[in-house]
VOGU-3710 file (C-alpha; in Angstrom, 3 decimals, decimal comma):
1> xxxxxxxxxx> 59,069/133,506/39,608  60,730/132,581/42,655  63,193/129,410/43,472  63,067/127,063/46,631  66,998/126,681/46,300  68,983/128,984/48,874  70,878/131,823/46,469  74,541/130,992/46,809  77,476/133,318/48,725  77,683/134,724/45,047
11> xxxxxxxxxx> 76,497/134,232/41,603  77,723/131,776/39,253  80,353/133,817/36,907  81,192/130,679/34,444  77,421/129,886/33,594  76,005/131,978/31,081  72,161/132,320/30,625  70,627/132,690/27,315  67,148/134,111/26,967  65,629/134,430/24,038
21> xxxxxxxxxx> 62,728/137,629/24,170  60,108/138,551/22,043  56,605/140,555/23,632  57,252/139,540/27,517  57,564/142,988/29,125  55,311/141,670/31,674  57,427/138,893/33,029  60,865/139,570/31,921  61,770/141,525/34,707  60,668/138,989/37,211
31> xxxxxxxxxx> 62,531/136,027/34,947  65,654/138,419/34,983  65,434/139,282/39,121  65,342/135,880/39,991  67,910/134,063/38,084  70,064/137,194/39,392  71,398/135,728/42,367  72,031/132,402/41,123  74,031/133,645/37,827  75,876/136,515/37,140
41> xxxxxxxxxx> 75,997/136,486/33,452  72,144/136,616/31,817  71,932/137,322/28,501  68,578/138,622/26,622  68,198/138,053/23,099  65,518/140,432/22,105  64,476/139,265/18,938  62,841/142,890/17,541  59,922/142,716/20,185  57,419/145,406/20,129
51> xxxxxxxxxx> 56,664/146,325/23,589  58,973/147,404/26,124  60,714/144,111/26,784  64,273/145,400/25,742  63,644/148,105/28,024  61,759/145,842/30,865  65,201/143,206/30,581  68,010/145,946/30,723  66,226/147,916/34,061  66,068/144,337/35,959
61> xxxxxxxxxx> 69,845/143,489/34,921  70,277/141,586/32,381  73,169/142,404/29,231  71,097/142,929/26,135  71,415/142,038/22,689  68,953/143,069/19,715  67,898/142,239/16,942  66,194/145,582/14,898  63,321/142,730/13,370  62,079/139,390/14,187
71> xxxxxxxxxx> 64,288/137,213/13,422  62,733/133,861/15,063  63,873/132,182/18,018  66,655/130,124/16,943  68,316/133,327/15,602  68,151/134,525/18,698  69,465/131,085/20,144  72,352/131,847/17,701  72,922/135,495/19,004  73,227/134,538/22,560
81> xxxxxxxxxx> 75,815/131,066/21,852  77,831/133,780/19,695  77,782/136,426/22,509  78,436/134,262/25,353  81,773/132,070/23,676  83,335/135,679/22,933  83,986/135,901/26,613  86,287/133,474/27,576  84,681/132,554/31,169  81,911/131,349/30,065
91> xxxxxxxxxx> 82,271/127,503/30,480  78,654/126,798/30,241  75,625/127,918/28,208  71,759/127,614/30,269  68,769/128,470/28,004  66,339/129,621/29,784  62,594/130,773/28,330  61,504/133,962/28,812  58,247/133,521/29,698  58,713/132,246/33,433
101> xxxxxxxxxx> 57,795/128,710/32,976  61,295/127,398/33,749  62,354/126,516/37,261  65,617/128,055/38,158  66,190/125,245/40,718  66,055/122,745/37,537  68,439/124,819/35,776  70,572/124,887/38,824  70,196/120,719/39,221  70,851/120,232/35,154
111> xxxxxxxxxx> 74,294/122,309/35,844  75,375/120,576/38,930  74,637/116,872/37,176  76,893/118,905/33,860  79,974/119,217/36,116  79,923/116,310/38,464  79,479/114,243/35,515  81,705/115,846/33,155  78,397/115,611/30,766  78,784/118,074/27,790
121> xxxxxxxxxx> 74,885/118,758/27,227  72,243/117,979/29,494  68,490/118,226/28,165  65,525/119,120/30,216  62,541/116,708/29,955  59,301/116,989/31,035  58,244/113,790/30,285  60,642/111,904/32,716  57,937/111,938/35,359  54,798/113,234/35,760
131> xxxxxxxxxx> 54,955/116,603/37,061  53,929/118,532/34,117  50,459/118,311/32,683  50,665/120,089/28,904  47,278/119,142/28,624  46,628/116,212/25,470  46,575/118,345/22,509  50,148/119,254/22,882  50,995/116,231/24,864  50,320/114,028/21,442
141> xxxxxxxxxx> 52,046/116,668/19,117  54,547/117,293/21,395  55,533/113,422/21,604  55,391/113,727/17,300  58,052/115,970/17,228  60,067/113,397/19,772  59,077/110,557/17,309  59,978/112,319/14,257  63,483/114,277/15,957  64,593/110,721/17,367
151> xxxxxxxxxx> 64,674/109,866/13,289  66,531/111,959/12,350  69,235/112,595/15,119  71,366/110,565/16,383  70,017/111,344/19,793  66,900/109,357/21,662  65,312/111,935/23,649  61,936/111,741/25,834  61,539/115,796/25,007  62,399/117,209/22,161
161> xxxxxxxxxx> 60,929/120,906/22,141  61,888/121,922/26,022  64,046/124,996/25,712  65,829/124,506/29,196  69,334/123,490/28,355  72,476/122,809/29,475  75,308/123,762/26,794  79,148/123,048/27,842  81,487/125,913/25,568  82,779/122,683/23,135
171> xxxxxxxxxx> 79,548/121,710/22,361  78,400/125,525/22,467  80,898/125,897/19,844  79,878/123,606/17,636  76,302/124,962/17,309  75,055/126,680/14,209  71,645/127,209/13,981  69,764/128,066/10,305  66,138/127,909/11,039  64,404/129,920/12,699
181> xxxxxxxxxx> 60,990/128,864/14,023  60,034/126,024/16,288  62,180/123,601/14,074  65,298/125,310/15,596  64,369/122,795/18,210  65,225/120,104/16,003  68,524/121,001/14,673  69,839/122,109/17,704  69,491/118,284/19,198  70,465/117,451/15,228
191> xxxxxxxxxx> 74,045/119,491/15,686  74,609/118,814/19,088  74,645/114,812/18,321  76,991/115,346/15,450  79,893/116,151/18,309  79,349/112,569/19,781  80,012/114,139/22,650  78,650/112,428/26,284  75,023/114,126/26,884  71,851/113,399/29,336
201> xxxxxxxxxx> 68,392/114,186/30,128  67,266/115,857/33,438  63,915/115,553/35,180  61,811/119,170/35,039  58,810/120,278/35,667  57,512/123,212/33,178  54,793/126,100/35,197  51,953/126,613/32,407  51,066/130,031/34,236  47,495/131,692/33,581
211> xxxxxxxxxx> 49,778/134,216/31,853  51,085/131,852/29,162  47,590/130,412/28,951  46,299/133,772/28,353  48,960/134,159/25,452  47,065/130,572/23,895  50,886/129,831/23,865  50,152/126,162/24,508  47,735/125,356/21,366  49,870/127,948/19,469
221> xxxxxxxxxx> 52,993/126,547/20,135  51,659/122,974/19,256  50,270/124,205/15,816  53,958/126,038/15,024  55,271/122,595/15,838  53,220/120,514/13,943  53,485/123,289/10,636  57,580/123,413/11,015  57,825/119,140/11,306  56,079/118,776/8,129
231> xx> 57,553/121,588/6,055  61,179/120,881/7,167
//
């Protein structure tokens, strides 16, 4: 994964990435290298994973944090909020997925709009324009879980399951995440709306790489988020 934004004189030290990792020793190390020169806190999250990842994340730089089993992804979410706000420069929170199918230079354009804006969450949408193709399966359940999150937050987003985010430390704070699966997804936007506090979307464009693809991440993912919206 590479990004068409010039690396700055030196990495951001007050922007803290969170990755969540579970089973992407393959691409973790590329994720890791790339965001390097752009931040110079990353956090990984590695939520029990089975193959190497820990291992693959801590060689290409990244601080680690495990979990000894699967936990789920929001737990993981949780770790990495709880890890970054114990250090006192960290003024921001970006998750980032681990699986290379964020753009660094959207991460990068969420933060800037975060600080010239004095906004306190920023939300990456895919659905803004029409950049991203998630193909129609998950297009239709993905725009469910926007339906049926928009009902019960007090937030009206356009993307409701995109895991790049823009966190300021207040809202960070204020963040306390119980499930675990896909519907983490839902009560973060849920808690974050609860602090009223001033929040946007961003334009993004998500890379469905033939390595996701080969992971049937996309039709998986859609089936996880159709099973956690009804049984919530």
């Amino acid at each position: 994964m590479s990004s068409s934004v010039p690396a700055p004189p030196s990495p951001d030290r007050s922007a803290w990435v969170v990755i969540p990792l579970y089973n992407e020793a393959s691409v973790i190390g590329g994720v890791v290298e790339s965001l390097k020169p752009f931040f110079a806190h990353i956090v990984c999250v590695d939520d029990g994973s089975r193959d190497g990842s820990a291992r693959e994340a801590a060689k290409a730089g990244a601080m680690l944090v495990q979990h000894p089993v699967n936990l789920g992804q929001g737990a993981a979410l949780q770790t990495g909020f709880d890890f970054a706000l114990a250090h006192p420069e960290c003024e921001y929170i970006v998750t980032f997925d681990a699986d290379g199918q964020h753009r660094i230079e959207d991460a990068i354009g969420m933060l800037q709009l975060a600080r010239d804006e004095d906004v306190a969450i920023v939300f990456g949408s895919r659905f803004l324009d029409d950049r991203t193709n998630p193909g129609w399966i998950k297009k239709v359940i993905l725009k469910t879980a926007v339906w049926v999150t928009n009902l019960t937050t007090s937030l009206k987003l356009t993307d409701a399951h995109n895991g790049l985010r823009v966190i300021r430390r207040d809202a960070a704070a204020a963040i306390d995440l119980r499930q675990d699966r896909m519907a983490h997804a839902t009560e973060i936007v849920l808690e974050l709306g609860r602090t009223h506090l001033s929040w946007k979307e961003y334009p993004v464009e998500l890379l469905y790489t033939d390595y996701s693809k080969a992971k049937g991440q996309s039709v998986l993912n859609s089936v996880n988020i159709l099973v956690d919206l009804v049984v919530r």
